[in-house]
C-alpha positions in Angstrom: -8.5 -5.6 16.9 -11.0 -6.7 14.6 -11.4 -9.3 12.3 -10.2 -7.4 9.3 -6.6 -7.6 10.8 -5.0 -10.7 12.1 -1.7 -10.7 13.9 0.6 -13.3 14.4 4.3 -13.2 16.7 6.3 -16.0 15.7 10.0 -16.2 16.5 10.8 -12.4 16.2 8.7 -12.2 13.3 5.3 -10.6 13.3 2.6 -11.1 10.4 0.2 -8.7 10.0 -2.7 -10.1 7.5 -5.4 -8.0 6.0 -8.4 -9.9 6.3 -11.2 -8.7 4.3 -11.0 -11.1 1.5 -14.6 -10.8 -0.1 -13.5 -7.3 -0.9 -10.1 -7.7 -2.3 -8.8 -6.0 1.0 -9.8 -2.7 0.2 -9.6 -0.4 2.5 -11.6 2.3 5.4 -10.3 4.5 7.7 -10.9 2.1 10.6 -9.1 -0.7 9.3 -5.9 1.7 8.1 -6.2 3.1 11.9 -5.7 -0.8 13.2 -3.1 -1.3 10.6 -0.7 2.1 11.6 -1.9 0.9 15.6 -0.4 -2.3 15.0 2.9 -1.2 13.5 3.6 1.5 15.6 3.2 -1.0 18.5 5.6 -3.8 16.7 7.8 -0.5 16.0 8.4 -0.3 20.3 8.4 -4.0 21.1 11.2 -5.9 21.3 10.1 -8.9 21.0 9.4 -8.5 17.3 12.9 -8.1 14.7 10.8 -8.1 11.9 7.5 -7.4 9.7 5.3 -9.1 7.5 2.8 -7.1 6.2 0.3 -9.5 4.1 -3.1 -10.3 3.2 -5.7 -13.0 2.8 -7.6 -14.1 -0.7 -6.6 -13.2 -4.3 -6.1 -9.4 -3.1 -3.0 -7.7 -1.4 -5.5 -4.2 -1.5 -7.4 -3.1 -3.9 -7.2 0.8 -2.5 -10.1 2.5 -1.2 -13.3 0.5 -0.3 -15.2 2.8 -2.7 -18.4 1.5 -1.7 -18.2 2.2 1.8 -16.2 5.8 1.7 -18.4 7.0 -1.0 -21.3 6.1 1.3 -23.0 3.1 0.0 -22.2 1.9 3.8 -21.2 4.7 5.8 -23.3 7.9 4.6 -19.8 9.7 4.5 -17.5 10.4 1.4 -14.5 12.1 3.4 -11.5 10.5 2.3 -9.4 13.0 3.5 -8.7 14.8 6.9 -7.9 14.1 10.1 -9.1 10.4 10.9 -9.6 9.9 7.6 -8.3 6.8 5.4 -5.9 9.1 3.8 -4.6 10.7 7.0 -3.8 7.2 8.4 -2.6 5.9 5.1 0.1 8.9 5.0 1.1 8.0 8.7 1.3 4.6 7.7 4.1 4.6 4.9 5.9 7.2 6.8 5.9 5.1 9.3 6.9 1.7 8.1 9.9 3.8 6.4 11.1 5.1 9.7 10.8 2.0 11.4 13.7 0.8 13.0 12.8 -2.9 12.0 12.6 -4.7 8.3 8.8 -5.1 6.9 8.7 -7.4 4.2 5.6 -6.4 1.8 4.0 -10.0 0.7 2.4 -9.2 -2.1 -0.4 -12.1 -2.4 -2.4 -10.9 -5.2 -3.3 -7.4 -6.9 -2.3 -3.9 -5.2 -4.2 -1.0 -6.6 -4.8 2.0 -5.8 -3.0 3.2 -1.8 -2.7 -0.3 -1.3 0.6 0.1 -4.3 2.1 2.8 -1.5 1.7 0.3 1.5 3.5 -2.3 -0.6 6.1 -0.2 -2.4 6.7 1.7 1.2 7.8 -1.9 2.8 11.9 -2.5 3.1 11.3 -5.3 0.9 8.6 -6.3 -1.7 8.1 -9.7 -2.4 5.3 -10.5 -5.0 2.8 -14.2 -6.1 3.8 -14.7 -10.0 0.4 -13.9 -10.2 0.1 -10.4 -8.3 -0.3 -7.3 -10.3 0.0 -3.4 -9.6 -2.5 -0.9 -10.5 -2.4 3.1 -9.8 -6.3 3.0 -10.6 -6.7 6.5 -9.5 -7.1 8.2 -12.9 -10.2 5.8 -14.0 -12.1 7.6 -10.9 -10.8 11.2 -11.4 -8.6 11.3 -9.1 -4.3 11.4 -8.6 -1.8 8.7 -6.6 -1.2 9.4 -2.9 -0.6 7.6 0.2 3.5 8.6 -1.5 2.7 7.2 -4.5 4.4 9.7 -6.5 7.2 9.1 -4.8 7.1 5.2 -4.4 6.8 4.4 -7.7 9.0 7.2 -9.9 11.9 6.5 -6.9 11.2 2.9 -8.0 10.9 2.6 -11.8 11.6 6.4 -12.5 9.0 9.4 -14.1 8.6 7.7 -17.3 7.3 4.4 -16.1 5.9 6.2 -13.1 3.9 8.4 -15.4 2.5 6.2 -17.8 1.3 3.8 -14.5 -0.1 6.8 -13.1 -2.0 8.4 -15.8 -2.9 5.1 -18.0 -4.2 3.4 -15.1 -3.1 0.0 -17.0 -2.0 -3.1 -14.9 1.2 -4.3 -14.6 2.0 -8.2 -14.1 4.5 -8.9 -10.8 7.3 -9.9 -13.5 7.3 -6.2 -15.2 7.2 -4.8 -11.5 10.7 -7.0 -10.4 11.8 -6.1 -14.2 11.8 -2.5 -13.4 12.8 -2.0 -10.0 10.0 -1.6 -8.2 9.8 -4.9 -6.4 12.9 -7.4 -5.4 11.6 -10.9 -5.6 8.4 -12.7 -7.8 8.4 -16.3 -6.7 5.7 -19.2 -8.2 2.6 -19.1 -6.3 2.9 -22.2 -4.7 6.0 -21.6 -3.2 5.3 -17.9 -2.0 4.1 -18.8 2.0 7.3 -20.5 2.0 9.5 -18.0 0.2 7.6 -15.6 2.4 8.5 -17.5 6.0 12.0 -18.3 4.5 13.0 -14.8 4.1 11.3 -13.1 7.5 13.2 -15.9 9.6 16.7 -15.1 7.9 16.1 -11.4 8.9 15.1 -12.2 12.0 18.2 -13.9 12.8 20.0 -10.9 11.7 21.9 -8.3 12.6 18.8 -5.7 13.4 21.0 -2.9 14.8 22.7 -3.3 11.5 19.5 -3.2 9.6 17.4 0.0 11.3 21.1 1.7 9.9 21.1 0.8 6.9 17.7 1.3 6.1 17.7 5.0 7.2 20.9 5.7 5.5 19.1 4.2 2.1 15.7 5.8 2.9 17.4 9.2 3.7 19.4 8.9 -0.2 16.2 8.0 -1.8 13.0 8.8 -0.8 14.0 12.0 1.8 11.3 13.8 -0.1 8.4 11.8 1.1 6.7 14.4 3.6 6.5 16.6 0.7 4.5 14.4 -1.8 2.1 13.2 1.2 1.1 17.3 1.4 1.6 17.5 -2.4 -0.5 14.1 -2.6 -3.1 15.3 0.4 -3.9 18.7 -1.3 -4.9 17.7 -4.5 -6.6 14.7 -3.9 -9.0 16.8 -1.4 -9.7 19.0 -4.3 -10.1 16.5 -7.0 -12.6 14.8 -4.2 -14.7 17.3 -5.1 -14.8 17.5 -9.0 -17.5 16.6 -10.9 -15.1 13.8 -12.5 -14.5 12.1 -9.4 -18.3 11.4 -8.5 -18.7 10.4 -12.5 -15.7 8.1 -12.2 -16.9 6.4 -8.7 -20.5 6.1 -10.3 -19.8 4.9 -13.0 -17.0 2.3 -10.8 -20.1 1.0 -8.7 -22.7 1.0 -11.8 -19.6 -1.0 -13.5 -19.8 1.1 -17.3 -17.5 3.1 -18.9 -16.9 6.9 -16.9 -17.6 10.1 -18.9 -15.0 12.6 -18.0 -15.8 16.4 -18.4 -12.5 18.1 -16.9 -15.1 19.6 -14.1 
């Protein structure tokens, strides 16, 4: 595992920390393959009861590392496909919803872009006073995914979900817990604590009780997920190639205003 992820088993409870912090965790197809590794591993191990799924600096994710996939680093601009950020994104969420264990999403600092879907798609979201969500995909010419359709309108319903998706405007961790999309916004001084506090109650829990539960509320609410992941998957590699999505990634790195054409 590389230094992008850091693990840590504690007393049942595993903490998975995103470590690029000098990018605001954004994210590549080899860190999201570490990420899914490391999960489906804590998924078979009993040693861990639950999942923390966190990050380091000022960023939970900021979505896509742009840069990189759009081949300032990497020469490639394939988001999409099989080993692809996307791919392993998808198998991510799916995954962390089928998991048999509580993952707590601790939500250090701004989620945009896929890295909303890896937060909303945790058991429960926990959230800095300071944190903020962002569906950016719209400034860039492009549409949610990694579930994000489903995530967020299953969360705060199509209205909200809708105006987050195609305004692309910021929402502070207070209007998230406001509207259902997160359960707890604690002061940011207290969150490690808040954060330790709630993995060790569920690890002293009842976890046949809890991989139950959490299937029967997953089934009644977000059954529909494999469906928006091809919905999501299909789109985005089309809009991938649209004139608008290299104007809105240009004008992302060149940091000005993007010119949309509808091409």
């Amino acid at each position: 595992m590389s230094d992008a992820l850091t693990k840590e088993l504690a007393d049942g409870v595993l903490t998975l920390t995103l470590n690029k912090p000098e990018k605001l965790n954004a994210l590549d197809a080899a860190l999201a393959k570490q990420l899914y590794e490391q999960l489906k591993a804590a998924d078979n191990d009993s040693a861990v009861r639950v999942v923390v799924l966190t990050a380091a600096g000022r960023g939970f994710s900021a979505g896509a590392d742009l840069a990189r996939d759009k081949g300032e680093e990497s020469g490639s601009d394939d988001l999409v496909g099989e080993g692809s950020l996307l791919s392993y994104a998808n198998q991510t969420v799916t995954l962390i919803s089928q998991m048999s264990k509580p993952v707590i999403g601790a939500v250090n600092g701004i989620a945009a872009g896929v890295g909303v879907s890896y937060a909303l798609a945790c058991d429960i979201v926990i959230a800095r006073e300071s944190a903020s969500f962002l569906l950016a995909f719209s400034r860039i010419g492009l549409m949610p995914d990694g579930g994000a359709t489903l995530w967020v309108a299953a969360s705060v319903g199509r209205a909200r979900a809708m105006e987050m998706a195609l305004m692309a405007e910021k929402i502070s961790a207070s209007e998230a817990k406001e509207w259902g999309m997160i359960s707890r916004v604690v002061a940011d001084d207290d969150f490690e604590s808040e954060v330790s506090a709630l993995a060790k109650k569920l690890a002293a829990g009842p976890t046949r009780a809890y991989a139950k539960t959490k299937a029967a509320i997953n089934a009644s609410s977000i059954s529909l997920l494999s469906a928006a992941l091809e919905r999501e998957s299909k789109g985005q590699a089309e809009l991938l190639k649209s004139k608008d999505n290299a104007e809105g990634v240009a004008a992302f790195l060149e940091k000005r205003e993007a010119k949309f054409t509808g091409d």
